[in-house]
C-alpha positions as CSV (number, residue, x, y, z in Angstrom):
1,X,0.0,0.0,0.0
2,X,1.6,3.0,-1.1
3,X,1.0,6.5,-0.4
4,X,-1.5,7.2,-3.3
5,X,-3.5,4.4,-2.3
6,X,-4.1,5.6,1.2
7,X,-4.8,9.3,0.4
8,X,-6.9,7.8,-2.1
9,X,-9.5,5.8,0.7
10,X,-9.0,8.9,3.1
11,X,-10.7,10.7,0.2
12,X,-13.5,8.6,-0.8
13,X,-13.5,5.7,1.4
14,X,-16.6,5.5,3.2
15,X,-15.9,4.1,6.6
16,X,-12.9,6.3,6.7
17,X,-15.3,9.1,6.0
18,X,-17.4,7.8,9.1
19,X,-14.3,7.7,11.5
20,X,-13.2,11.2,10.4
21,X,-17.0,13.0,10.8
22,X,-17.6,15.1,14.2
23,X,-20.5,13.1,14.6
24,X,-18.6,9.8,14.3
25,X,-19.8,8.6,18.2
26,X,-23.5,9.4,17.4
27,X,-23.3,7.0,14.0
28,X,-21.3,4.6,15.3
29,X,-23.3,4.1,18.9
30,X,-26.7,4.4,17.0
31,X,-26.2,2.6,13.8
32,X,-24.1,-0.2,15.5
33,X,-26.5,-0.7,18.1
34,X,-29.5,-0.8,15.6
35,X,-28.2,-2.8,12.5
36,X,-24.9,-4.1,14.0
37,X,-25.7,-5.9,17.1
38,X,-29.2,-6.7,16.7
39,X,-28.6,-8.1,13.1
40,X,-31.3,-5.8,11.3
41,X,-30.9,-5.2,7.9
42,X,-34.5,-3.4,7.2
43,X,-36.2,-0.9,9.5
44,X,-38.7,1.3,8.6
45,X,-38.5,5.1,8.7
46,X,-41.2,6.0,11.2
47,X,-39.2,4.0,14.0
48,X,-35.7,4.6,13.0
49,X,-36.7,7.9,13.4
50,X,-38.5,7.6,17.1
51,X,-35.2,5.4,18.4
52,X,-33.1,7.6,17.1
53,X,-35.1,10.5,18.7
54,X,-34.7,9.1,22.2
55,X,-31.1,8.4,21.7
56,X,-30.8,12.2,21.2
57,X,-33.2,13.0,24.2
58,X,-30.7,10.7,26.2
59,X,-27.8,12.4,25.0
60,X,-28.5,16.1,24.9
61,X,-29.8,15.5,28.2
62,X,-27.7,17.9,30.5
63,X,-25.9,19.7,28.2
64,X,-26.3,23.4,26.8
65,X,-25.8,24.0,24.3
66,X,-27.1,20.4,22.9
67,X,-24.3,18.7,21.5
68,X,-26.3,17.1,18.3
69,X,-29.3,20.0,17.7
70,X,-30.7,18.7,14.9
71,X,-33.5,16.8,14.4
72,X,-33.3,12.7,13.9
73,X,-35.1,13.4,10.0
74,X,-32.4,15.9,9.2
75,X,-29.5,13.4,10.5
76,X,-31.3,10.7,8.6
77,X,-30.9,12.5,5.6
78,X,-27.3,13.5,5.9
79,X,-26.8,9.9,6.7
80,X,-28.3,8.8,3.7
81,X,-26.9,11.4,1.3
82,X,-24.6,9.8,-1.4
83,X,-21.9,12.3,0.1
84,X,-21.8,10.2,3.4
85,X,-23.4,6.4,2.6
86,X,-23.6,5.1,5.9
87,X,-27.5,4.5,5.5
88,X,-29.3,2.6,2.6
89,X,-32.2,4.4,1.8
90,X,-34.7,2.3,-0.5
91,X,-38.9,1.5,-0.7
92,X,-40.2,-1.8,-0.6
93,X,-42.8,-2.8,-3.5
94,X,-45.9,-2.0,-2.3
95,X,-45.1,0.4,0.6
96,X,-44.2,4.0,0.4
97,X,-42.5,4.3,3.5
98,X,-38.7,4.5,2.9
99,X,-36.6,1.9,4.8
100,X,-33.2,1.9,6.2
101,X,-30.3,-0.6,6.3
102,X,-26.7,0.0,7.7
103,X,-24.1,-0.2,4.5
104,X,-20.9,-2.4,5.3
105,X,-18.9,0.6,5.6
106,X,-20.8,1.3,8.9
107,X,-20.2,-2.0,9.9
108,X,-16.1,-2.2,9.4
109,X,-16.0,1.3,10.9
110,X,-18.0,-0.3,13.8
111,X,-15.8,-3.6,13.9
112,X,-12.5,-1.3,13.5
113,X,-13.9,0.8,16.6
114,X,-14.3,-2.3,18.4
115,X,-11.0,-3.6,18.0
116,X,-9.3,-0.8,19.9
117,X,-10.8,-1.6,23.0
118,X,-8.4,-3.5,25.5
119,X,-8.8,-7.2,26.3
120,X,-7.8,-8.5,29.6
121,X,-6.9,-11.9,27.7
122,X,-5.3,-12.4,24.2
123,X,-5.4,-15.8,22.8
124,X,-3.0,-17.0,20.0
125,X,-2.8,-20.6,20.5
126,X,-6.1,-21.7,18.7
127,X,-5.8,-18.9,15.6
128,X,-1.9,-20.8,15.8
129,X,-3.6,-24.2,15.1
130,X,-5.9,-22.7,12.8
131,X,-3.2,-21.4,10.5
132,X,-1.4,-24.4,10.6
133,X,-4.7,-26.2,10.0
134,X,-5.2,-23.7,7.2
135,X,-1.8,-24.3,5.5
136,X,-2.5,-28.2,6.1
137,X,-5.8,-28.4,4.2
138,X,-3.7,-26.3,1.6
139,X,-0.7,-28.7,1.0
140,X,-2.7,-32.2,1.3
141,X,-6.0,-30.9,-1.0
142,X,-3.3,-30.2,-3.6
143,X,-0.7,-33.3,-3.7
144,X,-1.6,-35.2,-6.8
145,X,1.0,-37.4,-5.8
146,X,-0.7,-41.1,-4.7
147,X,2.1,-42.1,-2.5
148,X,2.9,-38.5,-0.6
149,X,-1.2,-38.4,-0.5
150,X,-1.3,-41.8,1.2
151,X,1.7,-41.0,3.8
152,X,-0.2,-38.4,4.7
153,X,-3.0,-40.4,5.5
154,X,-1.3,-42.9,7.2
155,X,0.5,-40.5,9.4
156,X,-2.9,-39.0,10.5
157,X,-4.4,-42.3,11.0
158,X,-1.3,-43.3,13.5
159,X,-1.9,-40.6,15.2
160,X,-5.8,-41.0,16.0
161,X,-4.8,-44.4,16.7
162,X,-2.3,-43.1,18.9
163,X,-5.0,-40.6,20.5
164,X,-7.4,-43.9,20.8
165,X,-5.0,-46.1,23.2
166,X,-4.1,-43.2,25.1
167,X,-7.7,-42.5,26.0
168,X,-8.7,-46.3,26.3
169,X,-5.5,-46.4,28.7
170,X,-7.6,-43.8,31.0
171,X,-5.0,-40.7,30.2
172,X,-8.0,-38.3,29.0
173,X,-6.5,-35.1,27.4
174,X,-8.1,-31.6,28.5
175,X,-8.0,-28.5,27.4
176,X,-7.4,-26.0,30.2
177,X,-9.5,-22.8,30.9
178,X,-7.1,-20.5,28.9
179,X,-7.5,-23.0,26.0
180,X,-11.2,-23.1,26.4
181,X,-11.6,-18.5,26.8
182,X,-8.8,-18.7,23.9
183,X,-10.7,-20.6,21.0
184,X,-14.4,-19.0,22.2
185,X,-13.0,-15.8,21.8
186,X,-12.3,-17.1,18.2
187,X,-15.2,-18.6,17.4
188,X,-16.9,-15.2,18.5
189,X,-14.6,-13.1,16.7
190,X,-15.3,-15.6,12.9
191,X,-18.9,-16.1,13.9
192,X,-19.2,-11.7,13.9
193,X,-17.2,-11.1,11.2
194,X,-19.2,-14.2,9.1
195,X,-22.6,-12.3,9.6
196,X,-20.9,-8.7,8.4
197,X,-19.7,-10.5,5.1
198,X,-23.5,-11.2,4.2
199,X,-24.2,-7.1,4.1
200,X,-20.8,-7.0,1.9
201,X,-22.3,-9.5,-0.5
202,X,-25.5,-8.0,-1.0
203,X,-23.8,-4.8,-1.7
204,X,-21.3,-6.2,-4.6
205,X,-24.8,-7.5,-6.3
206,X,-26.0,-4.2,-5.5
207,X,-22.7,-2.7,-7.5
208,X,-23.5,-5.6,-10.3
209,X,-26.9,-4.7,-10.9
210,X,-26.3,-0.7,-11.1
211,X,-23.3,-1.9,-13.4
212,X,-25.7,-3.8,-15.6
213,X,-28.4,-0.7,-15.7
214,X,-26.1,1.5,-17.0
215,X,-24.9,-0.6,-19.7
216,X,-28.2,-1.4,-20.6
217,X,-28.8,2.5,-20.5
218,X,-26.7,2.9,-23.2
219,X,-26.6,0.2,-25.4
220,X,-26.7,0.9,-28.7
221,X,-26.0,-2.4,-30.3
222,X,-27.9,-5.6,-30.9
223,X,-30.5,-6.5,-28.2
224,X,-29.7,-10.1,-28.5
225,X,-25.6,-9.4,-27.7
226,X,-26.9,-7.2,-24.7
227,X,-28.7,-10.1,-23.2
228,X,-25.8,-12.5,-23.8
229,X,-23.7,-9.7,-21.7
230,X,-26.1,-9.9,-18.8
231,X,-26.8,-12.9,-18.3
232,X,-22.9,-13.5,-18.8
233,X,-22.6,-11.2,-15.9
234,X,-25.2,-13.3,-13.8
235,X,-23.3,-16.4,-14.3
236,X,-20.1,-14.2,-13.7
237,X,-20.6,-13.5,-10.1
238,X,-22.5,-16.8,-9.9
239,X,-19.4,-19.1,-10.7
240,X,-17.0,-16.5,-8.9
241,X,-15.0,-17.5,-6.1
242,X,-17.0,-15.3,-3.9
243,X,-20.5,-16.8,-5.3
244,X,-19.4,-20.0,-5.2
245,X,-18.0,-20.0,-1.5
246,X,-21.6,-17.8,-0.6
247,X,-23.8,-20.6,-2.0
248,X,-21.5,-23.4,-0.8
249,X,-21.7,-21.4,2.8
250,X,-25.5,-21.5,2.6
251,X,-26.2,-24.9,1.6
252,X,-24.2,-26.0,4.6
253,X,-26.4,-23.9,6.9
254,X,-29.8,-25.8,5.1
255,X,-28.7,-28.9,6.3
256,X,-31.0,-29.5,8.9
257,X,-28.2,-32.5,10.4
258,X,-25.6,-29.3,10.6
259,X,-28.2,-26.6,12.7
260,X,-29.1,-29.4,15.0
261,X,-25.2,-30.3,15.6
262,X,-24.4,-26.9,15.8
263,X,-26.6,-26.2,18.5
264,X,-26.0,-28.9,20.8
265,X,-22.4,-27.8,20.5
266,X,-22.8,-24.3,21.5
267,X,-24.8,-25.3,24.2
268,X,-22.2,-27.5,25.5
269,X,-20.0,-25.2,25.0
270,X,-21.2,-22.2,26.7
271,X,-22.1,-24.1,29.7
272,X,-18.5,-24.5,30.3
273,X,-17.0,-22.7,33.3
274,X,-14.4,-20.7,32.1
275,X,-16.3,-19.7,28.5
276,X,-19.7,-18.8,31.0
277,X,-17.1,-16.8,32.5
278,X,-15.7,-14.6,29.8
279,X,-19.1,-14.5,27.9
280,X,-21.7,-14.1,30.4
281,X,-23.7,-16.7,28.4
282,X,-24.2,-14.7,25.7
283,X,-27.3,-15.5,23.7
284,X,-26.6,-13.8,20.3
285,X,-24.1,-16.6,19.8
286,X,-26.3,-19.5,20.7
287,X,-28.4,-18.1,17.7
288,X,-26.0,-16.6,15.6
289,X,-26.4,-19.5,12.9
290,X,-30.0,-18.7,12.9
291,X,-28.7,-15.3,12.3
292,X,-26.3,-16.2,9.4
293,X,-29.5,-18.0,7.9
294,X,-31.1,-15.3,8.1
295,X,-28.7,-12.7,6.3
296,X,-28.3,-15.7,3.9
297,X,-32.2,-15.7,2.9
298,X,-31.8,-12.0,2.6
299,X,-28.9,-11.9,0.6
300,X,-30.4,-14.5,-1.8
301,X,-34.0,-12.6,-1.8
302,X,-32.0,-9.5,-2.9
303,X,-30.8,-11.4,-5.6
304,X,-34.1,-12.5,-6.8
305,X,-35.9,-8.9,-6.6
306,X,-32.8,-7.7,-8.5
307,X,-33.0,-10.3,-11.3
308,X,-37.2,-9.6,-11.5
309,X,-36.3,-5.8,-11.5
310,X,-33.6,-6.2,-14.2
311,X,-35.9,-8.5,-16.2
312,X,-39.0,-5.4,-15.8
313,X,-35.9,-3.1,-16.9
314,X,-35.5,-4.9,-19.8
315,X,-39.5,-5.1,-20.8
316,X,-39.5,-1.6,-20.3
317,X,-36.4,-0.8,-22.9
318,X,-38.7,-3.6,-25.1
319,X,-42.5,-1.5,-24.7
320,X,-40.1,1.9,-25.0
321,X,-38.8,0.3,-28.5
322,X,-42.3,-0.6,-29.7
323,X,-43.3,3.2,-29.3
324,X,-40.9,4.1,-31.1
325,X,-42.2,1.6,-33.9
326,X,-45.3,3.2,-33.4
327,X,-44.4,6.8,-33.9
328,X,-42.1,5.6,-36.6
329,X,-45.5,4.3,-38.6
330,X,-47.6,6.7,-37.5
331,X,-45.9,9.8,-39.0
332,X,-45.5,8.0,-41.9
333,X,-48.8,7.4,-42.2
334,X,-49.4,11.6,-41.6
335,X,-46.6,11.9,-44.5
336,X,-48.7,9.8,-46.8
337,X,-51.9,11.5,-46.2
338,X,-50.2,15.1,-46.3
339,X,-48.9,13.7,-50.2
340,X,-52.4,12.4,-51.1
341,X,-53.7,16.4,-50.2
342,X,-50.9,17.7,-52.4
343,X,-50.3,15.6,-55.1
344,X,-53.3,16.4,-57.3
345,X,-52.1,15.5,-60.9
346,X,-49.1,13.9,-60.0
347,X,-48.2,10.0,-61.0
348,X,-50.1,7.8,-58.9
349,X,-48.0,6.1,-56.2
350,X,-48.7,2.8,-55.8
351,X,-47.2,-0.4,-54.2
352,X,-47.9,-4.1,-53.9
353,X,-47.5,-6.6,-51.2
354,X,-47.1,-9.8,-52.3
355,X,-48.8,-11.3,-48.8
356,X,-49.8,-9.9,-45.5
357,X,-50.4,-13.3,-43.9
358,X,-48.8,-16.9,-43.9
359,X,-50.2,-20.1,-45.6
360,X,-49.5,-22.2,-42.6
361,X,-50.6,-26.4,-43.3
362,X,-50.3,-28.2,-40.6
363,X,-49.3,-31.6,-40.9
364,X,-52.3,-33.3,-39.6
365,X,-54.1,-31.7,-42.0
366,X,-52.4,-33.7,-44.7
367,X,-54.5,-37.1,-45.8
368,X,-53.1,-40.3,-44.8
369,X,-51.6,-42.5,-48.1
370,X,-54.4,-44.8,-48.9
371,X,-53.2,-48.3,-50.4
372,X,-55.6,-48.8,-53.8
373,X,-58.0,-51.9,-53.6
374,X,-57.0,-54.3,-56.7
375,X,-60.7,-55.3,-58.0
376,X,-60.8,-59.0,-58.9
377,X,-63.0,-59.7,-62.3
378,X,-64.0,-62.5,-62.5
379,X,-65.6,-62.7,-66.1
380,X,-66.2,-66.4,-66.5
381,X,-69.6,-66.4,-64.2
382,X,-70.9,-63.0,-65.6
383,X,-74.9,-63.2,-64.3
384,X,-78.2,-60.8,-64.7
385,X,-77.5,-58.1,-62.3
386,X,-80.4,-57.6,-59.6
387,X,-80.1,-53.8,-59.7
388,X,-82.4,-52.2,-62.1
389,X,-80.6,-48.9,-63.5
390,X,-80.0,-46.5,-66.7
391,X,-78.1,-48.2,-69.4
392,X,-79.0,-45.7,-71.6
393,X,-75.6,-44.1,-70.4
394,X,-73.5,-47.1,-71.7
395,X,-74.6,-46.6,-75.7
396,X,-74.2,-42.6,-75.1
397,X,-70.9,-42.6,-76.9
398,X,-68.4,-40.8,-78.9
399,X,-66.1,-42.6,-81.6
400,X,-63.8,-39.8,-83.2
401,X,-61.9,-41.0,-86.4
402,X,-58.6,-40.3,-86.3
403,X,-57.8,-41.5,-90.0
404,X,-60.1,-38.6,-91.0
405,X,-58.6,-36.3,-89.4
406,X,-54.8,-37.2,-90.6
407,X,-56.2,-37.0,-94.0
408,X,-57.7,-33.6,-93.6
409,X,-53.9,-32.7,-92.4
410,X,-52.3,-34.2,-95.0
411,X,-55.0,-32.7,-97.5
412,X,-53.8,-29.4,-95.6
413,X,-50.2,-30.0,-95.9
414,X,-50.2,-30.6,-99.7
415,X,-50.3,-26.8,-100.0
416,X,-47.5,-25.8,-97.3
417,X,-44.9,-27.6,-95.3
418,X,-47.0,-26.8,-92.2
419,X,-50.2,-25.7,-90.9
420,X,-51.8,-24.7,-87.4
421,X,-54.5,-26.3,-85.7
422,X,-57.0,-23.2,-86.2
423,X,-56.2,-23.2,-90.0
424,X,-57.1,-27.5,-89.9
425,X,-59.8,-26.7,-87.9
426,X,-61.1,-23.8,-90.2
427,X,-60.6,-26.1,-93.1
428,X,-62.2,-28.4,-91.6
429,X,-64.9,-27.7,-89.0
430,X,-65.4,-29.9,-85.6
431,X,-68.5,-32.2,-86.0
432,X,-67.7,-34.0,-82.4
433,X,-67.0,-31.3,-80.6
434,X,-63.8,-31.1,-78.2
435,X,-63.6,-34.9,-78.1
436,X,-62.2,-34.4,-81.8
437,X,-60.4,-31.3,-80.9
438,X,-58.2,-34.0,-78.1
439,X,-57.6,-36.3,-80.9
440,X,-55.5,-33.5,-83.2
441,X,-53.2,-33.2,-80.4
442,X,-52.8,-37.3,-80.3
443,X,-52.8,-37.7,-84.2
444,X,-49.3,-39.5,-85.4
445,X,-48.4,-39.9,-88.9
446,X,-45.1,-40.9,-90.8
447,X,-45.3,-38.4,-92.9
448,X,-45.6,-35.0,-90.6
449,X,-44.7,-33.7,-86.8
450,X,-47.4,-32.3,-84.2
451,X,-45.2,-29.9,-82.6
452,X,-46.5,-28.5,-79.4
453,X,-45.8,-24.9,-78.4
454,X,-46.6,-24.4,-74.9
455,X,-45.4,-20.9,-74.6
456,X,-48.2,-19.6,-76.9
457,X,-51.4,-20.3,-77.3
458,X,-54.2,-20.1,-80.0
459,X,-58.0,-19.9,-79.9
460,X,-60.0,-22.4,-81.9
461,X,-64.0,-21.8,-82.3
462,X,-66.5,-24.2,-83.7
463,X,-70.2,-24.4,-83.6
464,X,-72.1,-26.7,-81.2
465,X,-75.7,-26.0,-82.7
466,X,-76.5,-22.6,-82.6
467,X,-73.6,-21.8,-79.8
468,X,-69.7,-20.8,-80.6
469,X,-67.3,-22.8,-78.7
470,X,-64.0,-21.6,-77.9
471,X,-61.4,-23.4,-76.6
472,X,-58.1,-21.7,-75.7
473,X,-55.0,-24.8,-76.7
474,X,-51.1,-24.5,-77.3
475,X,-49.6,-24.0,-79.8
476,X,-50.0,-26.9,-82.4
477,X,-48.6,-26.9,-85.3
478,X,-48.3,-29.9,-88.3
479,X,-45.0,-29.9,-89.9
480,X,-44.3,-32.3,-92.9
481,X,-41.2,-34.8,-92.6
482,X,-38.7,-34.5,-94.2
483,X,-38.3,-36.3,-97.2
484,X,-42.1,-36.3,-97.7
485,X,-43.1,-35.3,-101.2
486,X,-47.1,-33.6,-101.6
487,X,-47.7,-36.9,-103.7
488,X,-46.7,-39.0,-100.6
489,X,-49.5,-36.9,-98.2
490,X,-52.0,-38.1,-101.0
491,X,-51.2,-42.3,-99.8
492,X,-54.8,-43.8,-98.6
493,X,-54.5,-43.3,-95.0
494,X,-55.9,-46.4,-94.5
495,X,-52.7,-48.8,-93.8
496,X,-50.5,-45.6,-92.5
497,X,-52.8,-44.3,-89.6
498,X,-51.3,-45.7,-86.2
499,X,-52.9,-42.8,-83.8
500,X,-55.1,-44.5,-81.5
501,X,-59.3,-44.2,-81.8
502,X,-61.1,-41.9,-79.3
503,X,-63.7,-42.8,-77.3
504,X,-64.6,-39.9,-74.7
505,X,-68.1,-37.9,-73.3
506,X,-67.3,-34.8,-74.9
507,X,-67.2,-32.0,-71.9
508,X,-67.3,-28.7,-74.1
509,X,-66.1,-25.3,-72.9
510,X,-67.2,-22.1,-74.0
C-alpha cells in the first residue's frame, strides 16, 4: 500500500469518512446498536426515526448548548446522502414508506472501533492451530502425488490411533480454561465477522446490478448481444470464487443434520466454566447460525428482486422500442396522407404486397396414403344383375376417327410444309366437338410432326348447334417430314394411320 492508495481511501473511502466525521460517536453508537448488534438489515422510517429520537433526548440530556441540535429526519438524511453512505435508503414494493439498512462501511467502521478496545486476555494458541490447520488443508487438498497423498493419511491415521489407546489407557486429554476462553474468543470473533460479510455480498450485487443498468442505458447495439452480456454477468458473479463459497456457505447452513449439531455444540459449549465466565452466556451466539440464515435468505432474496427488477428493466427498454415503432408508422402514415392532399395530378404512387399473412398447413391436415384396392374380375360367371338402373348411359358414346382427321392434315399440308390447328380446324370444321379437338393433339403420322408450343397459345371456335365454342390450346402446329413429297401426303391413310381411336363424353367449354 503506497502513499497514493491511502490518500486515495482517506478521500473517498466510506468508513474512513465515518471515522473522520464530528459526529462519528453518534453514528457509530446508533447505527451499530441498531443494525450491527441486533442483526437488522430493514427498519422502517417512522421507527428509526422515534429510536433515534430518544437516543438524542438521552444524549443532549444535560448539556447546553445540545451537542447534536438537529432533528433525527435531518440526521437521517445527511446519513443517507450519497456524500456520506452510511445508510441505505430504498422502498419496498408496495409500501411508500422509505426503509433503512446499515451499509458495510458502517459495519467495518464499527468492527474497526471495536478492535481498539483492550482485552484483559489475548489468545494465539487456537488462531496458531488454525493457521497451521489452514496451511494443512492447503498442501494435502493439492498433492496429486498417490504415495505423498497416502503417507499423509497414514501418518494421520497413526496418530488417532495413537489418541485412541491413550484415551482407552484412562489418560484423558483436556483443554485447560485459557485454552477453552482462547478458542471462544475465536469462534466469536469468525462467527461476527461471518454475519458482516452477508451485508458485503448484498452490496457487490447491489454494485452488479447498477453496473448492468447503465450498460443497458446505453446500449446501442444488438439486443440479443446485450442479453448474452447480462446474463454472462449473472453467471459471472454466480461461478466467482465469492459466489461459489456464498452458496457453498449456505447450503451447509440448510442442512437441517448441521443446525441441530451446531446447536448442541454451542450449548455445551457455553455451559463450560471458564467460556460462561468470559461470555456471560451470551445469547446472540447460541443463535448466531439462525442469524447467518437469516442474512443468507436476505442476501439471496435480494438477488431475486434484482434479477425480477432487471428483467421489468428490460421489458420496459422492449414497450419503449415498440413506441418508437409506433411513432415511426404513424408519422409516416401523416406523410402519406399530407402527399395524397398535395399531389393532385401527379403520377399515382402505388405499391404491392405480395402477402400480408402466412399459408400455414399443418401436418395433420395432410391425408393419410391410402393403399388402392385391386378389384378381382372374375368374367367367366358374368350373371343378370339384380339392380335395375339407366343403361342408356353405356350406348351414349363418342367414336372420333382419327384416319379422317390425318387425312384432312395431310390434304392441308399438300399446299404448305406446315399448318396450325386453327387453320385445320377452319378447313375443316369440328363435328364432335372437343372430343375431336383432343384427338388433333394425339394424331401420329409418318409423314408429318405435331409440334406443341406451350409458350403460346391459339383460340379455336367451332359451332355446337346454334352456340360458338371456344377453346383456348397450345400451340399446335403440323409440320411435314422430311423427305415427304405432296404426292406422298395423298397415300390412302388407310394402312398408314397408327394414332389410336377416341372414345370420350365430350365435356365442351365455351
Amino acid at each position: 500500500m503506497n502513499h497514493d492508495d491511502v490518500e486515495a481511501l482517506r478521500r473517498d473511502n466510506a468508513a474512513w469518512r465515518l471515522l473522520r466525521a464530528d459526529s462519528a460517536p453518534l453514528v457509530l453508537s446508533f447505527l451499530g446498536r441498531v443494525f450491527i448488534e441486533q442483526n437488522v438489515r430493514a427498519i422502517g422510517e417512522t421507527e428509526l426515526v422515534s429510536l433515534l429520537d430518544d437516543a438524542l433526548y438521552d444524549l443532549n440530556a444535560g448539556h447546553d448548548p445540545a451537542p447534536y441540535p438537529r432533528t433525527p429526519k435531518a440526521y437521517l438524511d445527511t446519513w443517507a446522502a450519497p456524500e456520506a453512505g452510511w445508510l441505505r435508503k430504498y422502498y419496498r414494493p408496495g409500501s411508500d414508506e422509505p426503509q433503512y439498512d446499515a451499509t458495510p462501511s458502517v459495519e467495518k467502521a464499527v468492527g474497526w472501533v471495536a478492535t481498539l478496545r483492550g482485552r484483559s486476555f489475548v489468545g494465539t494458541e487456537s488462531r496458531l492451530n488454525t493457521v497451521f490447520e489452514l496451511l494443512r488443508q492447503l498442501a494435502v487438498g493439492t498433492e496429486t502425488d498417490p504415495d505423498v497423498r497416502l503417507g499423509q493419511l497414514e501418518a494421520r491415521r497413526a496418530q488417532i490411533d495413537a489418541e485412541i489407546e491413550q484415551v482407552r489407557a484412562g489418560v484423558v486429554p483436556v483443554l485447560d480454561a485459557g485454552s477453552q476462553r482462547d478458542r471462544y474468543q475465536q469462534f466469536a470473533a469468525m462467527a461476527a465477522e461471518l454475519l458482516s460479510d452477508f451485508r458485503e455480498v448484498e452490496d457487490n450485487f447491489r454494485s452488479l446490478d447498477r453496473e448492468m443498468r447503465e450498460r443497458i442505458t446505453g446500449w446501442d447495439g444488438a439486443k440479443g448481444e446485450l442479453l448474452e452480456q447480462v446474463v454472462g454477468s449473472r453467471d459471472a458473479i454466480a461461478e466467482s470464487d465469492q459466489g461459489r463459497s456464498f452458496h457453498a456457505f449456505y447450503d451447509f447452513l440448510l442442512s437441517r443434520e448441521r443446525q441441530e449439531e451446531f446447536t448442541e455444540l454451542i450449548t455445551k459449549v457455553q455451559t463450560l466454566d471458564a467460556v460462561s465466565a468470559m461470555s456471560g452466556g451470551d445469547k446472540r451466539l447460541r443463535r448466531i447460525h439462525y442469524d447467518w440464515l437469516d442474512a443468507g435468505e436476505r442476501t439471496q432474496a435480494t438477488v431475486r428482486v434484482l434479477s425480477e427488477q432487471l428483467r421489468r428493466f428490460l421489458d420496459d427498454q422492449v414497450w419503449l422500442e415498440n413506441r418508437r415503432v409506433m411513432d415511426l408508422l404513424r408519422s409516416i402514415e401523416g406523410h402519406a396522407l399530407a402527399v395524397r392532399d398535395s399531389a393532385v395530378g401527379a403520377p399515382e404512387l402505388v405499391t404491392e404486397i405480395d402477402g400480408v399473412s402466412l399459408d400455414i398447413v399443418l401436418p395433420m391436415e395432410r391425408p393419410l396414403f391410402r393403399p388402392q384396392t385391386v378389384a378381382k374380375i372374375d368374367s367367366e360367371h358374368v350373371a343378370p344383375g339384380e339392380v335395375d338402373f339407366d343403361t342408356s348411359r353405356l350406348f351414349d358414346q363418342v367414336h372420333v376417327d382419327p384416319a379422317r382427321l390425318t387425312a384432312g392434315v395431310r390434304d392441308a399440308l399438300r399446299h404448305e410444309s406446315q399448318v396450325s390447328l386453327p387453320d385445320v380446324v377452319a378447313a375443316q370444321p369440328l363435328d364432335q366437338g372437343l372430343a375431336e379437338l383432343v384427338t388433333y393433339l394425339s394424331l401420329d403420322d409418318p409423314r408429318f410432326r405435331v409440334v406443341v408450343d406451350a409458350e403460346h397459345t391459339d383460340e379455336v371456335r367451332w359451332m355446337l348447334g346454334d352456340v360458338e365454342r371456344v377453346a383456348t390450346v397450345p400451340r399446335v402446329t403440323f409440320v411435314r417430314r422430311s423427305g415427304s413429297s405432296p404426292s406422298d401426303l395423298t397415300a390412302a391413310p388407310s394402312d398408314q394411320i397408327a394414332a389410336p381411336a377416341s372414345h370420350a363424353q365430350p365435356e365442351e367449354t365455351s
